[in-house]
Each structure stands twice: as structure tokens, then as C-alpha cells.
C-alpha positions in Angstrom: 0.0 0.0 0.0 2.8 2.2 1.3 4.1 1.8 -2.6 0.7 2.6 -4.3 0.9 5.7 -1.8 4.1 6.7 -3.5 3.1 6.0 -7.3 0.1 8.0 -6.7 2.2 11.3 -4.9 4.7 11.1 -8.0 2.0 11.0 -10.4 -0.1 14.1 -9.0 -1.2 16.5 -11.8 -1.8 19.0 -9.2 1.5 21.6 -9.2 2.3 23.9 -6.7 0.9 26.6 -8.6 -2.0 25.6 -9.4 -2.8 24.1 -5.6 -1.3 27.7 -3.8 -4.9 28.7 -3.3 -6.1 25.2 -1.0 -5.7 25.5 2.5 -4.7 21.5 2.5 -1.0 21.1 2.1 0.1 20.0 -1.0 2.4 16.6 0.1 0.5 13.6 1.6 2.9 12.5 4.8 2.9 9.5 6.9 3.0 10.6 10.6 5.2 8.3 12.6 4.9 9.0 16.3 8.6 8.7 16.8 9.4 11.4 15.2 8.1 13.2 18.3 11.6 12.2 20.4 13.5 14.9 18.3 11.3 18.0 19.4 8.7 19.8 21.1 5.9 16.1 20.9 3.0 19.3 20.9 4.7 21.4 18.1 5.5 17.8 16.1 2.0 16.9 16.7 0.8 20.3 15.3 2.7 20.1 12.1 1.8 16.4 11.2 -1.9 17.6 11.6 -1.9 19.9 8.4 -0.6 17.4 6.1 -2.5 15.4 4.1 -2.1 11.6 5.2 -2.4 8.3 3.8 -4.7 5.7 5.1 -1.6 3.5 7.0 -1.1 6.7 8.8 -4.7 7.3 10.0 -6.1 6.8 13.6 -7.9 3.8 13.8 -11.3 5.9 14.1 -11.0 7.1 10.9 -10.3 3.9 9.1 -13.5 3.3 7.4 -12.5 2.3 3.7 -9.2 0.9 2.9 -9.5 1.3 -0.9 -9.5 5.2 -0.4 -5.4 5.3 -0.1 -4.6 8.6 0.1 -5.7 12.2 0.9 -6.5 12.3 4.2 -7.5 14.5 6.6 -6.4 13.4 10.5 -7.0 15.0 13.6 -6.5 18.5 12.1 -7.2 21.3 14.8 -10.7 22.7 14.8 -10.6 26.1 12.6 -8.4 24.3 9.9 -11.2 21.5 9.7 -13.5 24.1 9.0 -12.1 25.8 6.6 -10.9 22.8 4.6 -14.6 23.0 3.2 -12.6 25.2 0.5 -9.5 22.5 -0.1 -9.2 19.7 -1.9 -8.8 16.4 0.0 -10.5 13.2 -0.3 -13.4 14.4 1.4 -14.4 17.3 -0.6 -16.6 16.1 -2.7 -18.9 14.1 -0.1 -19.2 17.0 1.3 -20.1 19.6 -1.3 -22.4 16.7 -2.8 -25.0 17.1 0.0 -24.5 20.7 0.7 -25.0 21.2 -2.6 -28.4 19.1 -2.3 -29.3 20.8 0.9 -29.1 24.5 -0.8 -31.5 22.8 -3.7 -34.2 21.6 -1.2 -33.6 24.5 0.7 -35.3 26.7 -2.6 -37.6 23.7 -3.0 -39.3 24.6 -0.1 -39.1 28.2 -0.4 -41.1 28.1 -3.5 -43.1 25.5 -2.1 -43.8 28.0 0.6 -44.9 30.5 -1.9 -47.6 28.7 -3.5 -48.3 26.7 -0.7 -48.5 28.9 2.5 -48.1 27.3 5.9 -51.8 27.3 7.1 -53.0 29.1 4.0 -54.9 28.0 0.9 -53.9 28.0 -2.5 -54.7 30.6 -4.6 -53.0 30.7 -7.7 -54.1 30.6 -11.0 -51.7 29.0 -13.3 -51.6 25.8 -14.2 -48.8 23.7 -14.2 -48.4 21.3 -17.7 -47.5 18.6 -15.5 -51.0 18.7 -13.1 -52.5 19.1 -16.7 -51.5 15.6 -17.3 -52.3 14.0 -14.6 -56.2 15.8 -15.1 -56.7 14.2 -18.1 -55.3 10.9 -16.8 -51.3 10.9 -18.3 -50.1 9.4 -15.9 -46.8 8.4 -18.0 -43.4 10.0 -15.7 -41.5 10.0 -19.4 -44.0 12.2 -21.0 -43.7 15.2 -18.6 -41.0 17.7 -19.7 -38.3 17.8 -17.6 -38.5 21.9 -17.1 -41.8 21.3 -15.4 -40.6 18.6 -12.9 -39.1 21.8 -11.0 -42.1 23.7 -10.3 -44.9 23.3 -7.8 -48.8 23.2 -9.6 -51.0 25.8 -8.5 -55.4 25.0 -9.1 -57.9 27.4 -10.5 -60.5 26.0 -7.7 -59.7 28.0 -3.7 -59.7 25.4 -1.4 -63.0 26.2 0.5 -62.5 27.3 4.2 -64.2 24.3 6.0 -62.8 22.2 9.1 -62.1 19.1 6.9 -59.7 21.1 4.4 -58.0 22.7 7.9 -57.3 19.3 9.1 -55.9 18.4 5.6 -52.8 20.5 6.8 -49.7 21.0 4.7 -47.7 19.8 7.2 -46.1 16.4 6.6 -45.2 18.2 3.2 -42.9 20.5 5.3 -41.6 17.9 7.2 -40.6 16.0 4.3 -38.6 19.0 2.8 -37.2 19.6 6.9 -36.2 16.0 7.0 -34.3 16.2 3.6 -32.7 19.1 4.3 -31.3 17.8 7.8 -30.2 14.6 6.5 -28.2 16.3 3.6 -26.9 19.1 5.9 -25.4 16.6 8.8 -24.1 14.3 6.2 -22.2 17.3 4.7 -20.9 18.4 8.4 -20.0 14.7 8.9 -17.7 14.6 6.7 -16.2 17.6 6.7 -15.7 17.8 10.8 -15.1 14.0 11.5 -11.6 14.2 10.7 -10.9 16.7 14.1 -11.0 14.1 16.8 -12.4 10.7 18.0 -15.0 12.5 19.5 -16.4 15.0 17.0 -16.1 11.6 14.5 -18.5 9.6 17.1 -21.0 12.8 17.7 -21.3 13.3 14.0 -21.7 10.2 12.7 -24.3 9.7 15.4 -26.1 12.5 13.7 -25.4 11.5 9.9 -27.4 8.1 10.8 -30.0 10.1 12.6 -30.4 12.4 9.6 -30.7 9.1 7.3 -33.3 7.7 9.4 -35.2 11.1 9.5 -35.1 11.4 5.4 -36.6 8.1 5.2 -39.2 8.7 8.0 -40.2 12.1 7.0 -40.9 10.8 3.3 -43.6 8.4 4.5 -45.6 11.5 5.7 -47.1 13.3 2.6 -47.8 9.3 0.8 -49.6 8.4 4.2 -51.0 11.4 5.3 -52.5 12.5 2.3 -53.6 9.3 0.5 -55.1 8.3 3.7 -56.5 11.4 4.6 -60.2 10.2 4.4 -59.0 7.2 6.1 -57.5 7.8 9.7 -57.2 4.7 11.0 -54.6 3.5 8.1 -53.3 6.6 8.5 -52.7 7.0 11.7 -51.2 3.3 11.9 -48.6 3.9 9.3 -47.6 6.9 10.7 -47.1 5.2 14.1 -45.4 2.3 12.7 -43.1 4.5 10.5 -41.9 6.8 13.7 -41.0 3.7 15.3 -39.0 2.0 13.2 -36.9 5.4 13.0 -36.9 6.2 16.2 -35.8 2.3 16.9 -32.9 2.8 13.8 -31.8 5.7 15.6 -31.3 4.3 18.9 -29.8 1.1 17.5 -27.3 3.8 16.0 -26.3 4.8 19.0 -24.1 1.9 20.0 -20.9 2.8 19.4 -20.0 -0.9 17.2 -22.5 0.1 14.9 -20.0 2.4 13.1 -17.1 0.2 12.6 -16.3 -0.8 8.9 -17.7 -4.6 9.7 -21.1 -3.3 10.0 -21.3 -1.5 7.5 -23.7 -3.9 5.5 -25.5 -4.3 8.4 -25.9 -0.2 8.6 -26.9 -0.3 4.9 -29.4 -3.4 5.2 -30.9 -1.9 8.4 -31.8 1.5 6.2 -32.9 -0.9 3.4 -35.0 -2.3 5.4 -36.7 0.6 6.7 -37.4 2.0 3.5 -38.3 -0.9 2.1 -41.9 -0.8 4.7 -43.3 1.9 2.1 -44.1 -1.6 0.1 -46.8 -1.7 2.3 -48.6 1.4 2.3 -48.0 1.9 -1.1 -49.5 -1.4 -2.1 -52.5 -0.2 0.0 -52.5 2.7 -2.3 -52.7 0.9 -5.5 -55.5 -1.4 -4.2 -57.7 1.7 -3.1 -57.0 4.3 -5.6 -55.6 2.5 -8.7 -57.8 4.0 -10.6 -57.1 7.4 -9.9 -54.0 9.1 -11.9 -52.3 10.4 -9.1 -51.5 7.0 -7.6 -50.5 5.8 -11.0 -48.3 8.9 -10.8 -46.6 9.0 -7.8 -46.4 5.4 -7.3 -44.1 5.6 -10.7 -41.6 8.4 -9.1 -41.8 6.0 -5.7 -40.5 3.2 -8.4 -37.8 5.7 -9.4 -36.9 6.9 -6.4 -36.5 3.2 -4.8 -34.0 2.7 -7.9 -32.3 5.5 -7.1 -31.8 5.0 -2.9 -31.0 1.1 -3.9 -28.5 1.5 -6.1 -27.1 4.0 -4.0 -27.0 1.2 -1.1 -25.7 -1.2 -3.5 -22.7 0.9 -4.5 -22.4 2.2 -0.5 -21.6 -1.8 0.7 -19.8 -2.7 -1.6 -17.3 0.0 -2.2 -16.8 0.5 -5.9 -15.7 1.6 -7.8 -12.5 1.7 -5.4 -12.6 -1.8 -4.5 -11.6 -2.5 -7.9 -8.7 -0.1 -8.5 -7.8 0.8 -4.8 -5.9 4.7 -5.0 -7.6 5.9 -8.4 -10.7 7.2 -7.0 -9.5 8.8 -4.0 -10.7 12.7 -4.6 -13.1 11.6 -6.8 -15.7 9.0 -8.0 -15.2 7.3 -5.3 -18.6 5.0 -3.8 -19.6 7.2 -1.2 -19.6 10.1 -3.6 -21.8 8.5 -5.5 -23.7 7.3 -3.1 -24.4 10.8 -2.1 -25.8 11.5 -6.0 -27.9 9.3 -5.8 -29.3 10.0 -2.8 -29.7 13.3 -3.7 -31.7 12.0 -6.8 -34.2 9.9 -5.0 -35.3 12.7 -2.5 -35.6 14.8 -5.2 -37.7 12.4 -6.9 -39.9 11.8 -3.9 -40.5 15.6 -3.5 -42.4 15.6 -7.0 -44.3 12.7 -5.5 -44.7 14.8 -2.4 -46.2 17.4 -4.9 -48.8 15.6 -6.5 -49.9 13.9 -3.1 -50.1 17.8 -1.6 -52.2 19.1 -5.0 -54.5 15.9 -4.9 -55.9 16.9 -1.4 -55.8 20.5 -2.2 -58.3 20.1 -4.7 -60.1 17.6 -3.9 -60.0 17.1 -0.1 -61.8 14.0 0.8 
């Protein structure tokens, strides 16, 4: 490994003057701790902590993947973590991935908000093509231009002002896009502060699995909630049995094995798993409102996104494309890079299922 190390330092495209502007030194170092006898052990400890490092050199809690060789981050003081958001390291683009992701949700929902007002009804008057579709009963995903995919439909019809259409809140629409954007926001910190100390590496990765479990829990709301509106007692029994099984995931999370590299099939089954329950309710949702165009609908962005999230899984336990050619993917292409895509893909997916769920009950209520 030590060898592949050096092939892959001598090979670097990246010349000092193209690299001044990182903050990440340049040379990748392995820190020996006897090096400490010769000096000041703080000052020796300080200077091995703004190199880059290979994985050899790392601290055992930040061994996660031994096919990422090089590039590594290791117990780098606090304000340098920070600011290596803007440097290049093997970490950069996990954590850019999700930011980015985060920033789109994060105008999702502020357009969202404007057509859909927290507590307020609808009352816009254009029509979106893509609510035209499903109208007249297109219910085909490949028909729908992919401009329109990015904008929330507005109705002709007010929402009348009655206590059923109150109780038919906007809400688990919201917490859909709150969950989202949590789960893409701690898994952008995670990897960008995990690298300052055994600690902040246990507390974030605590909350990266807690965002996971809240993205999947948060996207059973606006399916359940509003295709069941009419229905409460379904309703109110997936959304029970949903909460728990996060809330159980989360806890599970908790124990401090859970993180090592062994389990990290058993972290990616146990997700699975969880998302995988939305076969039920969905199922329900065929059976009940097949006939409808909105279940056809959102039932075929459900299809995508579960493509999406389980090739993501796929590539996440398994490790490739790195497994394959251990070193060449270590800044980027790398699994959990793309695993981060496609994440990113899939709730994007589900929020134009969210959309047409939130539009159904709007104009139709029960």
C-alpha cells in the first residue's frame, strides 16, 4: 500500500501553482509517532496535523474504507477542519455533494412555501403542464418535460374554508422537505468535521445516521397522510409504525459498534430495510386508488426513487468503484460520492411525489 501511496504522490497532476490557493497542504505524509523524540511532541503533533495523510497513517477511528489510499484529513485542529470546506482532499466532494443538495431543497421549499403557504390556501391561477397531465389521466413519468418537474402546480379551484380542508394541513409536506434538508446538511458536516477528533467523529456520525433515518421517516408523511386522509385509522397506523421503526434505527445507531467498517452492511441493510416498509402502504394505495391518476403517478416516481436509494446502497456496501482499483478514485468517484448523487436524486424524486400527493388533497379534499 505504502508503494501505491508513492506512485500515486509522484504521479499528482496538481502543481504547486496551481494548488497555492487550498488551504490542504500540498504533500500527503505518513505521521510516525517517533518522530516526536527529536522536538517539542505538541509542536511535532501540530505540524503532522496539516498534512494530508495516507490511510496507513490514520487513527484507527477514521479507518473506514481501505481502498481510499490517500488524501486524508487526521486530527487536524478545529478552525483548519472548518475551513478545509474550501480544499481539496478526499473528502471534498462528499461534502459539497450534500451541501449542494441541501441549498436545492432549501429553494424547494421556499417556492413550495410561496404557492403553498403554511396554514393558508392556494390561490393561484396558473396551471402547471404537468397537473394538466395527470387531469386528463397521463399518468406516464417520461411524457412530462423535464423543465416542469421543478415547479410546484397551482389550481384554479380556492380550497374552500371548512374544518375538513383545515385538518388536511400542509404539514407532513414541510416535514418532508425539513427532514431532507437535515439529513443532507449533517451528512455534509459529517464529513467535513469528523476528521478533528475521536469524538467529534463519534457525535457526527451519530447524527449522519439520525439524519438518514429522519429522510426516510419524514418521506412516509405526505404518501400516508395525504392518500389516507379520508381514512385515519390506516393513517394513523402507518404513521405510528413508521416513527417507530426510526426512532428504533436511531437508537440502534447509538451503539458505538454500529460504526465500525464490519457493520457497514448491516448499517446499509438496516436503512434498506426501513425504506423498504413503504411496500406496504404503497401497495395499500394501488389497491384503493388504482384508478385514480395520481396513484398511478406517484407510485411511478416512488419506483424511481427506490431505484435510485437502492442502487445507492448497492454501491455504499460494496465499495466501488474503489474496491476495484484501490488509490484511483481517491478525490473523486469514489462510492460514497456516488452514493451521495444518488441519494440526492431519489429525494428529489420523492419531492415531486410529495407534490402531487399535496395538489391531490388540495383540490379535492376527501
Amino acid at each position: 500500500m505504502a508503494s501505491t501511496a508513492g506512485s500515486l504522490q509522484s504521479s499528482s497532476s496538481f502543481s504547486a501553482d496551481t494548488m497555492q490557493f487550498l488551504i490542504s497542504p500540498r504533500n500527503i505524509k505518513r505521521f510516525d509517532h517517533r518522530d516526536e523524540k527529536c522536538g517539542d511532541p505538541a509542536a511535532s503533533r501540530e505540524q503532522n496535523n496539516l498534512g494530508l495523510v495516507d490511510y496507513d497513517s490514520l487513527p484507527e477511528f477514521l479507518k473506514h474504507n481501505e481502498f481510499i489510499v490517500n488524501y486524508y484529513r487526521s486530527e487536524w485542529p478545529l478552525r483548519e477542519t472548518l475551513l478545509s470546506l474550501f480544499s481539496i482532499h478526499n473528502e471534498t466532494l462528499n461534502v459539497w455533494t450534500h451541501l449542494i443538495g441541501f441549498f436545492i431543497f432549501l429553494v424547494l421549499a421556499g417556492y413550495a412555501a410561496s404557492i403553498f403557504p403554511v396554514g393558508g390556501a392556494a390561490t393561484g391561477i396558473n396551471d402547471n403542464p404537468m397537473m394538466e397531465q395527470i387531469r386528463s389521466g397521463n399518468s406516464s413519468i417520461i411524457s412530462i418535460p423535464f423543465h416542469d418537474m421543478f415547479f410546484v402546480p397551482t389550481y384554479q379551484t380556492p380550497i374552500p374554508n371548512t374544518p375538513l380542508t383545515s385538518r388536511l394541513s400542509r404539514w407532513p409536506f414541510y416535514i418532508y422537505l425539513a427532514g431532507a434538508m437535515f439529513c443532507l446538511l449533517m451528512s455534509s458536516a459529517c464529513h467535513l468535521l469528523s476528521c478533528h477528533s475521536a469524538r467529534t467523529s463519534y457525535v457526527m456520525l451519530r447524527l449522519d445516521f439520525a439524519g438518514i433515518s429522519g429522510l426516510i421517516v419524514s418521506s412516509f408523511y405526505p404518501l400516508v397522510y395525504y392518500t389516507f386522509a379520508c381514512h385515519p385509522f390506516f393513517r394513523n397506523v402507518y404513521l405510528c409504525s413508521i416513527t417507530v421503526f426510526g426512532l428504533a434505527t436511531i437508537v440502534i445507531s447509538l451503539v458505538p459498534v454500529f460504526d465500525s467498517p464490519q457493520f457497514r452492511p448491516v448499517r446499509a441493510v438496516l436503512f434498506a430495510c426501513m425504506a423498504a416498509s413503504g411496500i406496504v402502504p404503497i401497495a395499500h394505495k394501488m389497491l384503493a386508488f388504482g384508478h385514480r391518476p395520481e396513484a398511478v403517478l406517484t407510485t411511478g416516481y416512488e419506483a424511481v426513487m427506490a431505484m435510485f436509494y437502492g442502487l445507492g446502497v448497492v454501491v455504499y456496501a460494496l465499495r466501488v468503484p474503489e474496491r476495484w482499483l484501490p488509490g484511483k478514485f481517491d478525490l473523486a468517484g469514489h462510492s460514497h460520492q456516488l452514493f451521495h448523487v444518488l441519494v440526492v436524486a431519489g429525494a428529489y424524486t420523492h419531492y415531486l411525489a410529495s407534490v402531487v400527493y399535496l395538489g391531490w388533497r388540495e383540490a379535492e379534499g376527501c
